[in-house]
C-alpha positions as CSV (number, residue, x, y, z in Angstrom):
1,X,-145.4,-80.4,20.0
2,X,-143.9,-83.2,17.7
3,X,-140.5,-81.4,17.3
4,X,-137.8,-83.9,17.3
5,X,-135.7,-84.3,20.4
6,X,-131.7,-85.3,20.9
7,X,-131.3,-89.0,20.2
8,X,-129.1,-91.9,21.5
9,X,-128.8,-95.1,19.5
10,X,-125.8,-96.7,20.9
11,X,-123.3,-96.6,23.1
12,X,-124.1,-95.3,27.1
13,X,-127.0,-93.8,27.8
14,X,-127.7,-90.9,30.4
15,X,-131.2,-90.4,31.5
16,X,-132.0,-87.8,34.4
17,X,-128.7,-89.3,35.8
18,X,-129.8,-92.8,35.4
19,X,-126.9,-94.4,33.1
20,X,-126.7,-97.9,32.0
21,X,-124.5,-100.2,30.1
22,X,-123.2,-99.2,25.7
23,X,-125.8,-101.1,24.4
24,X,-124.5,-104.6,22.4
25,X,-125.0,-104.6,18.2
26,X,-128.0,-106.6,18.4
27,X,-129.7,-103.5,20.3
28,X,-130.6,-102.0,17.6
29,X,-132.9,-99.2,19.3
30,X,-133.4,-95.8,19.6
31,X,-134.1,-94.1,22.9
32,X,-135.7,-90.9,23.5
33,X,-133.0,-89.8,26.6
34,X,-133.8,-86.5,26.5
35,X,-137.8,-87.2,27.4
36,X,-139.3,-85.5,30.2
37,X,-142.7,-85.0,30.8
38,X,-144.2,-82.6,33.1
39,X,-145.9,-83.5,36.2
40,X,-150.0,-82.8,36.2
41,X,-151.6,-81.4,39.1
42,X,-155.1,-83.2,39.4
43,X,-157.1,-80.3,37.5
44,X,-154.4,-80.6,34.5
45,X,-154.5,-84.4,34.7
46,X,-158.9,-84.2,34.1
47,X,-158.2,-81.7,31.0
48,X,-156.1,-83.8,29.5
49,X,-157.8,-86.6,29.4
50,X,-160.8,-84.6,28.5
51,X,-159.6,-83.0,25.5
52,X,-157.7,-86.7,24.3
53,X,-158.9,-88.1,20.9
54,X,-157.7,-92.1,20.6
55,X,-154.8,-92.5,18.5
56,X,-155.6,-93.7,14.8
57,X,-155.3,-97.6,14.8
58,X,-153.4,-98.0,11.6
59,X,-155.4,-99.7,8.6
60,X,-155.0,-102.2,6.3
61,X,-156.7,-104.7,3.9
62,X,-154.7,-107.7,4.1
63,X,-155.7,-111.0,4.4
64,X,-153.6,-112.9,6.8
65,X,-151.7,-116.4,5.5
66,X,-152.2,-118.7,8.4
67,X,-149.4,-120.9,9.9
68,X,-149.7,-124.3,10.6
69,X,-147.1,-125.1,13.0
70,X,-145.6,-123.8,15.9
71,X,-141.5,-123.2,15.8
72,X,-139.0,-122.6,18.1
73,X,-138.6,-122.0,21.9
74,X,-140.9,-120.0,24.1
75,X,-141.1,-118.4,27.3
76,X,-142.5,-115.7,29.9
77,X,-141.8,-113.5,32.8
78,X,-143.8,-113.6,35.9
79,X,-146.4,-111.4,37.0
80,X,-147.7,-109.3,40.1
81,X,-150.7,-108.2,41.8
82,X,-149.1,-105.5,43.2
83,X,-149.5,-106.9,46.9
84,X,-147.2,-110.0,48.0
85,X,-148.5,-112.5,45.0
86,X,-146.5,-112.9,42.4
87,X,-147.4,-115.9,39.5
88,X,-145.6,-119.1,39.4
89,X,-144.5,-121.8,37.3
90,X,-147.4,-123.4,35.4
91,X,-147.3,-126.5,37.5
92,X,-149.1,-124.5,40.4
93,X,-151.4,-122.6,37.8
94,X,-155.0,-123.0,38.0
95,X,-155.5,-122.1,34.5
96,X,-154.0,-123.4,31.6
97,X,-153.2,-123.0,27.6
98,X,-154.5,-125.9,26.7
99,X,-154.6,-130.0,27.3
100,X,-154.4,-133.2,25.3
101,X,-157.7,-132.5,24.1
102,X,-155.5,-129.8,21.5
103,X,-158.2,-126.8,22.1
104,X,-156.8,-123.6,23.7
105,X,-158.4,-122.0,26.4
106,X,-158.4,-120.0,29.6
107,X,-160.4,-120.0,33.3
108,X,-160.1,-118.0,36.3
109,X,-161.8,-117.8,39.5
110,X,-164.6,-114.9,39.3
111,X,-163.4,-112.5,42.0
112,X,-162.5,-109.4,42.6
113,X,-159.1,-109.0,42.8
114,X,-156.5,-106.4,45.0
115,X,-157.8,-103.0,44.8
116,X,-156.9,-99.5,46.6
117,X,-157.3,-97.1,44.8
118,X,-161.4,-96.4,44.0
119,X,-164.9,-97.4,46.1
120,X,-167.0,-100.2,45.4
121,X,-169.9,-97.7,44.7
122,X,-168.0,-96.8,41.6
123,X,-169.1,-97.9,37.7
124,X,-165.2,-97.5,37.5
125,X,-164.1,-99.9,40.3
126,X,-163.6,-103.4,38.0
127,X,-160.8,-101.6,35.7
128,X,-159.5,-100.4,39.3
129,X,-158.9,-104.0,40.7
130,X,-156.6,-106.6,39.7
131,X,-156.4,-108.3,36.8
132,X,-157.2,-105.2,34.7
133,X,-155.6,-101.9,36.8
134,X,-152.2,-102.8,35.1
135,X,-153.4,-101.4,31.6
136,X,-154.6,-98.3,31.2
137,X,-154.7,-95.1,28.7
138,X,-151.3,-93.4,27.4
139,X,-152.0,-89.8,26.5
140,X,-149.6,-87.7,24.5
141,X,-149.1,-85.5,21.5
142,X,-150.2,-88.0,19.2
143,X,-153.1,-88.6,21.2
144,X,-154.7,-91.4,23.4
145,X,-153.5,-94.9,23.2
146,X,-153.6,-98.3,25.0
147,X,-150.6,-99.2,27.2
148,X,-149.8,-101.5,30.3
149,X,-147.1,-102.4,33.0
150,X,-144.7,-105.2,32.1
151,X,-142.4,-104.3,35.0
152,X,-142.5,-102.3,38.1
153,X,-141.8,-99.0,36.0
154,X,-142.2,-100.5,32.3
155,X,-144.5,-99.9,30.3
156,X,-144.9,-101.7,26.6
157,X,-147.6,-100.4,23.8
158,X,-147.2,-100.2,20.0
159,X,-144.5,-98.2,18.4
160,X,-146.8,-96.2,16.3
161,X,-148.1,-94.9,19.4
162,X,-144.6,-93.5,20.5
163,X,-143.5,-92.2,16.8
164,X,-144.6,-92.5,13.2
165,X,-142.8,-94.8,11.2
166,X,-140.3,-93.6,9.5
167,X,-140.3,-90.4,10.3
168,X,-136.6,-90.7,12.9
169,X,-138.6,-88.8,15.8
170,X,-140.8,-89.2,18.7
171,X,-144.5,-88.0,19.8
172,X,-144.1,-86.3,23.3
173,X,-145.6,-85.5,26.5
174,X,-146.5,-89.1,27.5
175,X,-149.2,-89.5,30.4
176,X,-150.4,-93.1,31.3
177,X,-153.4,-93.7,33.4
178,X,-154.2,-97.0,34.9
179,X,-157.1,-98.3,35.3
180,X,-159.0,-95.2,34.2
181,X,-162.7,-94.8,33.9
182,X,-164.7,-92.2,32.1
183,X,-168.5,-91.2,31.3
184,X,-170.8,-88.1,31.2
185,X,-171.4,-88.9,35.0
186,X,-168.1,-90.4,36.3
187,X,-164.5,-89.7,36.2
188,X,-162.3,-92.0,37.7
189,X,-158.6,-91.9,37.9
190,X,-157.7,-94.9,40.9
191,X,-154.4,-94.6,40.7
192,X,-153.2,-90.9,39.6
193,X,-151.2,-90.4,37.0
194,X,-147.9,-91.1,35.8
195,X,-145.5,-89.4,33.4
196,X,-142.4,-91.0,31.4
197,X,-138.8,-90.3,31.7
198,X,-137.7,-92.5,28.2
199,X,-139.1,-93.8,25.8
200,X,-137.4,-96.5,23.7
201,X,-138.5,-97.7,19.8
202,X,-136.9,-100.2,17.8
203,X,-134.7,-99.0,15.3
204,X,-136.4,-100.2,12.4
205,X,-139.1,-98.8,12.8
206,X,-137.8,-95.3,13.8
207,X,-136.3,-95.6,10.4
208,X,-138.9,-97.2,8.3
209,X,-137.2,-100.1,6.9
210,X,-139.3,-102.4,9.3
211,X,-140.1,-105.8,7.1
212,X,-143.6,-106.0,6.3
213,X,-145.6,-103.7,4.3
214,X,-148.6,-100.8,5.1
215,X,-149.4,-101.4,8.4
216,X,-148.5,-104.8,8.6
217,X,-144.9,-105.1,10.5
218,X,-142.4,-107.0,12.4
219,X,-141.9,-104.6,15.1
220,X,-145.0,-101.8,16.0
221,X,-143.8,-102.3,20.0
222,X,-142.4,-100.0,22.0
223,X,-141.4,-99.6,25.7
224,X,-142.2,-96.1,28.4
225,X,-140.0,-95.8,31.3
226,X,-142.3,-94.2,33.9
227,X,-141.0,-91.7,36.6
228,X,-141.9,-92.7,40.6
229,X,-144.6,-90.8,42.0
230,X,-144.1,-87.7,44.6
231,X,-142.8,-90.2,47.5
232,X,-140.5,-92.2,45.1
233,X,-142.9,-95.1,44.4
234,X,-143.0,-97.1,41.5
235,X,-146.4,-97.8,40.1
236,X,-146.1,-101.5,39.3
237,X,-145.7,-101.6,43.5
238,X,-149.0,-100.0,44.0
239,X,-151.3,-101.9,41.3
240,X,-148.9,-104.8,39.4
241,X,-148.0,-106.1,36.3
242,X,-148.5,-108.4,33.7
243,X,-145.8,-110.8,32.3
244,X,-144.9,-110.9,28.9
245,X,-143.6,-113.8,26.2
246,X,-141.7,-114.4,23.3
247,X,-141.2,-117.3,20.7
248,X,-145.3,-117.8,20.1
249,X,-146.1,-118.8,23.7
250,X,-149.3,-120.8,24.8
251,X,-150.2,-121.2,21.0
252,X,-150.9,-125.0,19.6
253,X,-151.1,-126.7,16.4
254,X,-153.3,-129.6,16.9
255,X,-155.5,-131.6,14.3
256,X,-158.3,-129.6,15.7
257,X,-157.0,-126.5,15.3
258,X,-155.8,-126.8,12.1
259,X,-153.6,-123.4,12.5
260,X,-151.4,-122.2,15.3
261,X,-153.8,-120.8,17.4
262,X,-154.4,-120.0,21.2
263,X,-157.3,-118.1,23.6
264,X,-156.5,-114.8,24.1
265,X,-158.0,-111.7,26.2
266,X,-157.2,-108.4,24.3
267,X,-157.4,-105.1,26.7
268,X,-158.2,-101.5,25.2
269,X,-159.4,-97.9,25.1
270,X,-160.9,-97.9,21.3
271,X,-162.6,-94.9,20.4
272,X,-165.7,-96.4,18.8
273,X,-166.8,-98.2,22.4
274,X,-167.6,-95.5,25.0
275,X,-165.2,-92.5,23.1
276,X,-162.4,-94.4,24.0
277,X,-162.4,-93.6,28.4
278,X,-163.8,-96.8,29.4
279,X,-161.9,-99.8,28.9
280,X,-162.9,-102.8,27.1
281,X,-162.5,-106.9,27.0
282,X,-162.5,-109.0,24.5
283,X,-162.2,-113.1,24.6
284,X,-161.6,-115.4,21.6
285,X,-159.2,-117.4,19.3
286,X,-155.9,-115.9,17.8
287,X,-153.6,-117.2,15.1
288,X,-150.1,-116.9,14.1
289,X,-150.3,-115.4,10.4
290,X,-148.0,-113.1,7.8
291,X,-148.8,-110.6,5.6
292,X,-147.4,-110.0,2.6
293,X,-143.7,-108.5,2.5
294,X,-142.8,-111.1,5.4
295,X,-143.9,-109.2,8.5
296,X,-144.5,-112.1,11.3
297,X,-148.5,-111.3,13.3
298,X,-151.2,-112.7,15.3
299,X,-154.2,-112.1,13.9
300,X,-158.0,-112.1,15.7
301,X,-161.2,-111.0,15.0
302,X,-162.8,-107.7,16.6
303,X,-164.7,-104.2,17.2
304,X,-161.7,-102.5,18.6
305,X,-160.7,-99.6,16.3
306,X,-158.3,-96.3,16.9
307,X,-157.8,-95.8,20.8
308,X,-156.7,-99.8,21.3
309,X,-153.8,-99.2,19.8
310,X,-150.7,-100.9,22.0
311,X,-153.6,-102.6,24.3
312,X,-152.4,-106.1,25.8
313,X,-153.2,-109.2,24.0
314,X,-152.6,-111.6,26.8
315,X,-153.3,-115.7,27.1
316,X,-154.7,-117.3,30.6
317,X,-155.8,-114.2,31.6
318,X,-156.9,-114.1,35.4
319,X,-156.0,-113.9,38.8
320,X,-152.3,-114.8,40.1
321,X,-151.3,-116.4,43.0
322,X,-153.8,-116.7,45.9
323,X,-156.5,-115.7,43.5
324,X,-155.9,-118.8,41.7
325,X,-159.0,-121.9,41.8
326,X,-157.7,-124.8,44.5
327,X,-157.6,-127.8,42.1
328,X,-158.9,-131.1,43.5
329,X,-160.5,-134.3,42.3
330,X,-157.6,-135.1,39.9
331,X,-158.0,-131.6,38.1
332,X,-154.7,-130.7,36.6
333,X,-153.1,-127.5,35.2
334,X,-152.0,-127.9,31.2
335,X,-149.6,-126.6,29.8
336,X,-148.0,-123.0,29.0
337,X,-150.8,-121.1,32.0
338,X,-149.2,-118.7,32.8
339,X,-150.2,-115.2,32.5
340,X,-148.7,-112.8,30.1
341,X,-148.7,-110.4,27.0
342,X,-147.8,-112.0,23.7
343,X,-148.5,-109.1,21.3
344,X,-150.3,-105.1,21.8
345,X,-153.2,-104.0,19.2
346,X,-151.1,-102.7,15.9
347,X,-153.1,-102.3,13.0
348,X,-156.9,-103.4,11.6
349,X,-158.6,-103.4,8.4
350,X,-159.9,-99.3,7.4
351,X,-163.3,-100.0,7.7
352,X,-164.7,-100.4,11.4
353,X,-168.1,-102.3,10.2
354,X,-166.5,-105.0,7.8
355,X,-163.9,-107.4,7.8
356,X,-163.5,-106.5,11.9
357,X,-159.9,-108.0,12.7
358,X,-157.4,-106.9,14.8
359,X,-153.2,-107.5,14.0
360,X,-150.2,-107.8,16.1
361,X,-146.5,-108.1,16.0
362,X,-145.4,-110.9,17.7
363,X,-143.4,-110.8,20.2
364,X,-139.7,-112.9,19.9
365,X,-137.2,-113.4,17.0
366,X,-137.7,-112.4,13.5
367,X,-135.7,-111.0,10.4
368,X,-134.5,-108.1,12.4
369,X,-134.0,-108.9,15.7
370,X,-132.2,-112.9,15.7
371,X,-130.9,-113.0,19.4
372,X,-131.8,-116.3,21.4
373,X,-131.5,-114.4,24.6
374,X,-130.3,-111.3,26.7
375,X,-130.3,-113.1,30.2
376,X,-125.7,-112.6,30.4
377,X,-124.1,-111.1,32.9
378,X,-125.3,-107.6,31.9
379,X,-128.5,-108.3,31.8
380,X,-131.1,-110.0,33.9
381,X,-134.3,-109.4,31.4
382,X,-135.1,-112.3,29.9
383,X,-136.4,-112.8,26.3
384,X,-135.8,-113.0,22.8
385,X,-135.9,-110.7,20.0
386,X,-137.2,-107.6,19.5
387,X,-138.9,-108.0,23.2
388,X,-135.5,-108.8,25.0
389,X,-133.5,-106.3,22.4
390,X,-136.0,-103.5,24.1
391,X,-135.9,-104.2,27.3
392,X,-132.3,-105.2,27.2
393,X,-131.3,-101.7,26.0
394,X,-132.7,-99.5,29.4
395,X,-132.8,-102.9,31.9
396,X,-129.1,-103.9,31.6
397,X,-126.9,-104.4,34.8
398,X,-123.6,-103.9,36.5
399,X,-123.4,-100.0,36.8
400,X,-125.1,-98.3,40.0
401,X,-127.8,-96.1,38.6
402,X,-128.7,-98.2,35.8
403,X,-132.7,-99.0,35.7
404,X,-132.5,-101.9,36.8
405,X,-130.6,-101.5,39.5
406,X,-132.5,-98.5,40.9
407,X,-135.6,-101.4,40.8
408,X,-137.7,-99.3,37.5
409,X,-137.3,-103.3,35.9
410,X,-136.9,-106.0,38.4
């Protein structure tokens, strides 16, 4: 099951007869092109997700060595509801980073946001409505982990999720399902499921000479190119997306603070909270920190364990759009609001009941990955580093049945 398939590191790639653009020198990735996962009936979809186990978080016992300032330029990408609302720029956000007061934090209206997919009568229905239906459980041979949409088609999760580092090969059989919802009473799947057609890992990693050390690296993220359903839909139509950043985005130094810090919401199946089928929240500080051999993280405190592995970590967490509070009275919006995914669950210390922290590559520009930006003429994904060297490898333009241009990316 964990055989090792025909790889494509540079040059054109040919998926299913989607084709894009030779990748540039600062790609350096490796796609899975010869992926293809088979299609579940319902009755195979339930077994499977039966018989998962969640994924082994990787483990480590470092401590982190905070940073004190925030370097360098940021951005974001927009998200989607998965109806007509898409998010805007932070001067018509409700929510915000943070204010002159120098204390990150995040608000949303309490709602219940777009839904389709599951009844109200449901213990399942909150992780079938927006803002939570875009993350969701990746099942495949090297078992159950946490994963959610960036794009209408894209998925992003942890690299160790997608193959063992080091090892030059990838785990397949990849099933995500969003937004679903298990107990000994209930089992809830709003939105089917879907199966990938590529996989893509940065090339470090797939050759283990990532910088860091143990767990703790520059690049455990990884990107799943879904297949359309049955009537050629994309899933990120039906249910949305999240946004994601690079360059430390809606973090602050201030003289409260004392460290580069910002509120974040972290989104997971861990196995030690409900066996790892009902997803979890968690709401609270993170910090910009290394570990020792130079690998760049953000580091929090937490319960999550194996299963949460590639879940989002995501600042001003909330509705989008419409769902957005009406500000009045003088209220304004702060700065850096807008919704998106700054890091996925990578590693945490080896025991459960002690230290209790959770790690994360960042997302953006680091030893291995030095590019500004991949927003040319060839490519419309925007973003920095690793992030945009991933994306920018299966999302390029200019040929007819490239991703993007079939609409797997826009």
């Amino acid at each position: 099951m964990k055989s090792p398939r025909f790889l494509f590191v540079a040059g054109t790639l040919f998926v299913s007869g989607i084709s894009t653009l030779p990748a540039y020198a600062a790609d350096d990735v490796v796609n899975n092109s010869s992926s293809s996962s088979k299609t579940l009936s319902t009755r195979e979809a339930l077994v499977k997700l039966k018989n998962s186990k969640p994924f082994p978080r990787q483990t480590g016992n470092q401590k982190p060595r905070f940073e004190s300032s925030v370097k360098g330029a940021s951005g974001f990408s927009r998200s989607s509801d998965g109806g007509r609302e898409r998010s805007r720029s932070a001067r018509n956000s409700g929510s915000r980073a943070y204010g002159s007061f120098g204390i990150p934090y995040t608000s949303t209206r309490v709602r219940v946001g777009n839904v389709s997919g599951t009844s109200s009568s449901k213990k399942g229905y909150l992780s079938a409505t927006y803002p939570y239906r875009p993350a969701g459980l990746l099942i495949s041979s090297g078992g159950a982990c946490s994963a959610q949409l960036i794009g209408p088609s894209i998925l992003i999760t942890a690299a160790h999720c997608v193959g063992p580092f080091g090892e030059k090969r990838f785990f397949s059989d990849f099933t995500f399902y969003p937004g679903v919802y298990e107990d000994s009473s209930e089992t809830n799947i709003p939105y089917g499921t879907w199966t990938s057609v590529n996989e893509v890992l940065p090339g470090p990693w797939y050759r283990g000479t990532d910088s860091g050390s143990g767990a703790c690296r520059n690049n455990d993220l990884a990107i799943v190119v879904l297949n359309k359903n049955s009537k050629g839909e994309f899933l990120g139509d039906k249910i949305g997306w999240y946004g994601y950043s690079w360059g430390n985005y809606s973090f602050l130094n201030s003289s409260k603070t004392k460290r580069s810090t910002a509120a974040v919401t972290t989104l997971g199946y861990p196995g030690l909270l409900d066996n790892g089928k009902i997803m979890q929240r968690q709401d609270g500080p993170a910090y910009l920190a290394t570990c020792s051999g130079g690998g760049k993280q953000i580091y929090q405190g937490s319960n999550f364990t194996g299963g949460s592995s590639g879940g989002a970590w995501l600042v001003n967490f909330g509705s989008i759009g419409k769902g957005l509070p009406s500000l009045s009275g003088g209220a304004s919006k702060g700065s850096k609001a807008n919704q998106a995914v700054v890091g996925v669950t990578s590693w945490g210390a080896s025991d459960p009941n002690a230290r209790k922290d959770n790690w994360s590559s960042r997302f953006g520009r680091n030893k291995e990955y030095t590019k500004k930006s991949y927003k040319t003429k060839h490519s419309k994904m925007v973003g920095q580093g690793n992030i945009g060297s991933l994306l920018n490898s299966i999302c390029k333009v200019g040929e007819k049945n490239s991703y993007y241009n079939l609409g797997y990316c826009k």
